[in-house]
C-alpha positions in Angstrom: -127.7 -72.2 -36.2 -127.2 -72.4 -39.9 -128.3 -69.5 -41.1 -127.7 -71.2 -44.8 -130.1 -73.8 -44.0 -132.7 -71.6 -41.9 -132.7 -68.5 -44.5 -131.7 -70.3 -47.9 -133.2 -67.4 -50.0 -131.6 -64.6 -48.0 -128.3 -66.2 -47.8 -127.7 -66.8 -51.4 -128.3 -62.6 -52.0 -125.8 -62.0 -49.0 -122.8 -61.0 -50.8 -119.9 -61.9 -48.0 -121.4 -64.9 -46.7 -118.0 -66.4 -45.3 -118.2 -62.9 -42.6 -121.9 -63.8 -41.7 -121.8 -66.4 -38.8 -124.5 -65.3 -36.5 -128.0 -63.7 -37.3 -126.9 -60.3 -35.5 -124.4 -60.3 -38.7 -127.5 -59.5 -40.1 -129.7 -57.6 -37.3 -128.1 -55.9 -34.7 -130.5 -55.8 -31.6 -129.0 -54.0 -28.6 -129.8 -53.8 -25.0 -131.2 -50.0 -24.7 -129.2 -48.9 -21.6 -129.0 -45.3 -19.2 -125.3 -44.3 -20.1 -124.9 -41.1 -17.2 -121.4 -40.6 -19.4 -123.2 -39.7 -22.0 -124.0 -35.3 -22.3 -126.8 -35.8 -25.1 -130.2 -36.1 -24.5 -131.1 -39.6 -25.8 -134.6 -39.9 -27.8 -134.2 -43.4 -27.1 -135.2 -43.8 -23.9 -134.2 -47.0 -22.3 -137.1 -46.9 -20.1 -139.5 -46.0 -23.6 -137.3 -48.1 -25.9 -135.5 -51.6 -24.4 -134.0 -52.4 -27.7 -132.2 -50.5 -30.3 -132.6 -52.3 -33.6 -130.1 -51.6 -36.3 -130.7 -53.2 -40.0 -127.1 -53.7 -41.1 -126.0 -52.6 -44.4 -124.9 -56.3 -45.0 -128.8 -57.2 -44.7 -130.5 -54.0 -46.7 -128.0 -54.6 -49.7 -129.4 -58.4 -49.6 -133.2 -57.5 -49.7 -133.0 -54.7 -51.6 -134.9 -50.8 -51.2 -138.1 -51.5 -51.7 -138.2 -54.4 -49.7 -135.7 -52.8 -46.7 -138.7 -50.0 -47.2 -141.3 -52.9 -46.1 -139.8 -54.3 -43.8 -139.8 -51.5 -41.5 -143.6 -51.0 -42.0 -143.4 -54.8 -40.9 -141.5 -54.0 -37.7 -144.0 -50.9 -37.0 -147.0 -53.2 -37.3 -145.6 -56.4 -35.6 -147.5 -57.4 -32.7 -144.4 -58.5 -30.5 -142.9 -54.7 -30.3 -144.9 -52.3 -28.4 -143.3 -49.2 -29.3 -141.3 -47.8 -31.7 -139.2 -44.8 -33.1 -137.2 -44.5 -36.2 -134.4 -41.2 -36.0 -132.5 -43.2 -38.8 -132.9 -44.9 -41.3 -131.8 -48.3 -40.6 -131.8 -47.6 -36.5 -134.9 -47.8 -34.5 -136.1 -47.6 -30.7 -138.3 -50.7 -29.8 -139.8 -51.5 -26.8 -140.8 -56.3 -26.6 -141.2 -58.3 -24.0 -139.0 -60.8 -26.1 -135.2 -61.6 -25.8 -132.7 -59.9 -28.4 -132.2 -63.1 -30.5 -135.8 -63.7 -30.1 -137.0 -60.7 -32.4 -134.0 -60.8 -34.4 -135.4 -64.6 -35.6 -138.7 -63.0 -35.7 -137.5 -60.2 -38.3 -135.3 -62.6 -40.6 -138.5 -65.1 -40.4 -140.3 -62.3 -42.0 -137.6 -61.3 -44.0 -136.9 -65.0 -45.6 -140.7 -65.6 -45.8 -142.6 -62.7 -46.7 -140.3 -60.5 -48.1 -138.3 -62.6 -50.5 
């Protein structure tokens, strides 16, 4: 995909464009997965949260505060994620029925077209 051509007014406030060559450049969104390694208790819950969903510097320098700010009221409200949690900033605990590079389409959609 050609994110240049699919998100025209995101990609001209992207300031590295030439490192950008796949929308989870942009969005990372992570299979949520039990690691028995791991010796901290996890509030994100793979069987609460599927997906963790991180908004990459990269993307909330492009958009800006106020609108990084509404776009994660957008993610809260959207009817395709079922749960959510937010421990960070940029890093939040969903729970979709929808593949990774399904929501992260979803979110730049809303990004590209409601937010810019």
């Amino acid at each position: 995909m050609d994110l240049s051509v699919a998100y025209p007014k995101l990609f001209e406030r992207i300031e590295d464009k030439e490192f950008v060559e796949s929308i989870f450049d942009l969005i990372n969104v992570d299979e949520n997965y039990d690691d028995e390694d791991m010796q901290e208790d996890d509030i994100y819950e793979p069987s609460e949260y599927n997906y963790l969903l991180y908004i990459t510097e990269r993307l909330q320098n492009a958009i800006g505060r106020e609108n990084f700010k509404t776009l994660k009221q957008k993610i809260q409200s959207a009817k395709f994620i079922e749960d959510f949690i937010d421990s960070e900033e940029d890093l939040y605990g969903i729970r979709s029925s929808l593949q990774a590079d399904e929501i992260a389409k979803i979110l730049l959609d809303i990004v590209e077209n409601e937010l810019l």
